[in-house]
Backbone as CSV, one residue per row, in Angstrom:
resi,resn,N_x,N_y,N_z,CA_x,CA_y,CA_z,C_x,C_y,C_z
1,UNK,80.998,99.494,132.483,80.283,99.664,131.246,80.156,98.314,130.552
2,UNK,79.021,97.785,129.672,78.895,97.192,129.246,78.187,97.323,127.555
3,UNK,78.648,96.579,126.964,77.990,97.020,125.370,77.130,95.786,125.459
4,UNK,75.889,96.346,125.208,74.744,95.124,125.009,74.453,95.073,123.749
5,UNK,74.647,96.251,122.661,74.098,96.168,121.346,74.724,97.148,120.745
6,UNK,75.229,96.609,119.352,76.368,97.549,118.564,74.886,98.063,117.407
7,UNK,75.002,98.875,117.061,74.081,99.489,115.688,74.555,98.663,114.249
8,UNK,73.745,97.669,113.741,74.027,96.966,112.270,75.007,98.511,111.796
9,UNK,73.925,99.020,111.499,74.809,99.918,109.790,75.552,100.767,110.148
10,UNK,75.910,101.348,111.725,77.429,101.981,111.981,78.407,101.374,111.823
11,UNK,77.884,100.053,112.436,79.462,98.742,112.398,79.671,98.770,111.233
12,UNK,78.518,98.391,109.817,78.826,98.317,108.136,79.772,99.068,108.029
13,UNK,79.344,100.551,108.131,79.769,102.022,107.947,81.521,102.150,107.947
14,UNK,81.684,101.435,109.429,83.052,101.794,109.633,83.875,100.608,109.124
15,UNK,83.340,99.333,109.724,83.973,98.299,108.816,84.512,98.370,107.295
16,UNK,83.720,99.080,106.628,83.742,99.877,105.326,84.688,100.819,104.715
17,UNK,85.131,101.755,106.077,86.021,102.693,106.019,87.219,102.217,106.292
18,UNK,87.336,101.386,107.521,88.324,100.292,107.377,89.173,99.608,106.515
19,UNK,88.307,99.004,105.691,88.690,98.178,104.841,89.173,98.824,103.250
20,UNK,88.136,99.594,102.939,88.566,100.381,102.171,90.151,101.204,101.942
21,UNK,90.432,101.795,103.418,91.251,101.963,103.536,92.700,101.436,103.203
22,UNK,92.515,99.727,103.582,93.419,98.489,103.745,93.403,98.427,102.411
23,UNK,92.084,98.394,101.531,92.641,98.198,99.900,92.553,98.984,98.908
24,UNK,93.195,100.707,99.917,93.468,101.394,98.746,95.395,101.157,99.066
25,UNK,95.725,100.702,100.102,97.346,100.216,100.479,97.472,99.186,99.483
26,UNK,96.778,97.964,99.348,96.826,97.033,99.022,96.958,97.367,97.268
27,UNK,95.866,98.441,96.861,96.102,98.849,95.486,97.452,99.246,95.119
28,UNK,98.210,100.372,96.281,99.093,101.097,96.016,100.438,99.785,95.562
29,UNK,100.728,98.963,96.530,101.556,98.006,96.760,101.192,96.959,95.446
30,UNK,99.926,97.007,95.251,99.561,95.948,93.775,100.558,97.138,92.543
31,UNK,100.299,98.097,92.623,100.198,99.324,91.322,101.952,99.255,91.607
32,UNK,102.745,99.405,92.336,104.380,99.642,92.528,105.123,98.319,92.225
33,UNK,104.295,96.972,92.393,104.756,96.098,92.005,104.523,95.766,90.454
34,UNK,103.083,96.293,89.907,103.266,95.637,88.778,103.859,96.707,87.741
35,UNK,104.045,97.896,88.119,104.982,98.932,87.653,106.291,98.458,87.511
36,UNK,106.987,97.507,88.582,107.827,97.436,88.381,108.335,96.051,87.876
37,UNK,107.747,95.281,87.679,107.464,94.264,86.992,107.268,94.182,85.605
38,UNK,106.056,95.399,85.204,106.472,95.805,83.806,107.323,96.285,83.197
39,UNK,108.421,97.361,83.954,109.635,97.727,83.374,110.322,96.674,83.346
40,UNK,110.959,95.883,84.804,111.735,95.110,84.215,111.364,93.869,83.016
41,UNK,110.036,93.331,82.316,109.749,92.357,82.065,109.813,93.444,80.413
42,UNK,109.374,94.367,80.149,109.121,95.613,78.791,111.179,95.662,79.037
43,UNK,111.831,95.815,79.837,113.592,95.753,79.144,113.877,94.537,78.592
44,UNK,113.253,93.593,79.738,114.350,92.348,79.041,113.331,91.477,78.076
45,UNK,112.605,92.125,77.353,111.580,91.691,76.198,111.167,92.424,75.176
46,UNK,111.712,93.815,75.330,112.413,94.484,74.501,110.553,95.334,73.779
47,UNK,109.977,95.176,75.204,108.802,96.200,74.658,108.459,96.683,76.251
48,UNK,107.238,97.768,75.981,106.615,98.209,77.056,105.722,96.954,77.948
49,UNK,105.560,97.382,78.912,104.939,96.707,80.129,103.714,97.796,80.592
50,UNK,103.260,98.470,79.897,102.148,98.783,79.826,101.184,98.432,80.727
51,UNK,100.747,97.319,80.166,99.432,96.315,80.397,99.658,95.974,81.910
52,UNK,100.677,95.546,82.375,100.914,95.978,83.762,100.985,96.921,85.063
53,UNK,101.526,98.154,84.600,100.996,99.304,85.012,99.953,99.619,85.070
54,UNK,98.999,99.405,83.899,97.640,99.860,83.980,96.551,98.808,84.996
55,UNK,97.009,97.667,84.621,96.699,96.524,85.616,96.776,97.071,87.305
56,UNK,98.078,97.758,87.279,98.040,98.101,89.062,97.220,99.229,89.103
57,UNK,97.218,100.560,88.158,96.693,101.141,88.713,95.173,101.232,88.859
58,UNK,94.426,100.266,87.656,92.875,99.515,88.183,92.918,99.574,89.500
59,UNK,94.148,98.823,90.011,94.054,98.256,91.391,93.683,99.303,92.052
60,UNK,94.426,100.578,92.390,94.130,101.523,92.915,92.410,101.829,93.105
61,UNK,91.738,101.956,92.037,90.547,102.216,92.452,89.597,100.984,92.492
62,UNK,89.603,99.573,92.096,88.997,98.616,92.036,89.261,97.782,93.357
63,UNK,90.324,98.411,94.072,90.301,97.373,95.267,89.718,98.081,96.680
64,UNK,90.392,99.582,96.689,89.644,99.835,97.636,87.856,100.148,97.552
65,UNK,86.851,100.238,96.680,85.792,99.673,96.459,85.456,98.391,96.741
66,UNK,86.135,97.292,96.034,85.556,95.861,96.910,86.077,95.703,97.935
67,UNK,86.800,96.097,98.512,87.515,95.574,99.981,86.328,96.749,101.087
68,UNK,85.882,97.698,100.397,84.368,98.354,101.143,83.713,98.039,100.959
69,UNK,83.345,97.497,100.060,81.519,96.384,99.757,82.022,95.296,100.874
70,UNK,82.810,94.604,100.436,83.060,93.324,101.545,83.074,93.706,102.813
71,UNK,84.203,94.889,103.311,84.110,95.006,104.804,82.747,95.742,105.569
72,UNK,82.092,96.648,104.453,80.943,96.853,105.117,79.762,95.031,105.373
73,UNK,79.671,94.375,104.348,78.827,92.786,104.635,79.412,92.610,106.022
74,UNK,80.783,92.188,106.107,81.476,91.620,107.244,81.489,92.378,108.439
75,UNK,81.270,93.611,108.523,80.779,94.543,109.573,79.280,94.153,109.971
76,UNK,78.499,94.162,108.817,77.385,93.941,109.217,77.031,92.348,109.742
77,UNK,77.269,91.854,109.232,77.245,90.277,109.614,78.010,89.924,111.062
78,UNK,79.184,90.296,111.475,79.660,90.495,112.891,78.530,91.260,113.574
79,UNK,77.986,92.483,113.582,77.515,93.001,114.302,76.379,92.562,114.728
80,UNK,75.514,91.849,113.514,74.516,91.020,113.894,74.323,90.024,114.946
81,UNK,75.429,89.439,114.501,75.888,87.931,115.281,76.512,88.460,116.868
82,UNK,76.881,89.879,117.086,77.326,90.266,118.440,76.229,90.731,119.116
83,UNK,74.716,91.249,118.497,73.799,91.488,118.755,72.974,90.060,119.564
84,UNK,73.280,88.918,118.804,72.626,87.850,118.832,73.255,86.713,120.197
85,UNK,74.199,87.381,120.045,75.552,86.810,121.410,75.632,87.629,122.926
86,UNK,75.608,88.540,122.633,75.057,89.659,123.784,73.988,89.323,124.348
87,UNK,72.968,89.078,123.459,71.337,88.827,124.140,71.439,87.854,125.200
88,UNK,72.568,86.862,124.707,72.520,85.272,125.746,73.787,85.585,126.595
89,UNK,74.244,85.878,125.891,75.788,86.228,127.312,76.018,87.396,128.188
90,UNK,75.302,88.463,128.039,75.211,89.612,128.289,75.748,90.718,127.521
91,UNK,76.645,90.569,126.860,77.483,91.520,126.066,79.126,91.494,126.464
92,UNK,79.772,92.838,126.096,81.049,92.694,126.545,81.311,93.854,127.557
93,UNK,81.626,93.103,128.830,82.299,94.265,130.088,83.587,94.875,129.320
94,UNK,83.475,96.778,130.041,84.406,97.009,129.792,85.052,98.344,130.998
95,UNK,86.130,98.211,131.241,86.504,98.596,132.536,87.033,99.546,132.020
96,UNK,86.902,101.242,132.728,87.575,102.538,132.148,88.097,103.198,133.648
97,UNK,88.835,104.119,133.347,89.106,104.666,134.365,89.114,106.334,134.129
């Protein structure tokens, strides 16, 4: 088998789902750190840390959105360029059994 040509906007598509994925983790891990960053920084300052918490949990929905705008471009832009690489090299062999 050989792949001679990937589809632009499936590659977007999934690249998209991908990534998205990666920065709704990336939110979660932003949102637990600055949770906990605000407690300890709201004890030993003798107020809430608020503004931090709310800061992570933006993250939650503001990252996995751009990390899908971006990975769908970067899907699409790879796929192009594998379209454009295939034509002259043949594509990529792939051996199944």
């Amino acid at each position: 088998m050989i792949i001679k040509r990937i589809d632009v906007l499936s590659a977007g598509k999934i690249a998209a789902i991908i990534a998205a994925a990666f920065g709704l983790l990336a939110g979660v891990v932003f949102f637990l750190f600055g949770s906990m960053l605000g407690a300890l920084l709201g004890s030993a300052l003798g107020h809430e840390g608020g503004g931090m918490m709310a800061g992570g949990f933006l993250g939650i929905i503001v990252l996995p959105i751009l990390y899908g705008i971006f990975g769908f471009i970067g899907g699409v832009i790879q796929a192009f360029v594998y379209n454009i690489a295939a034509g002259i090299v043949g594509g990529i062999r792939i051996e199944t059994e």
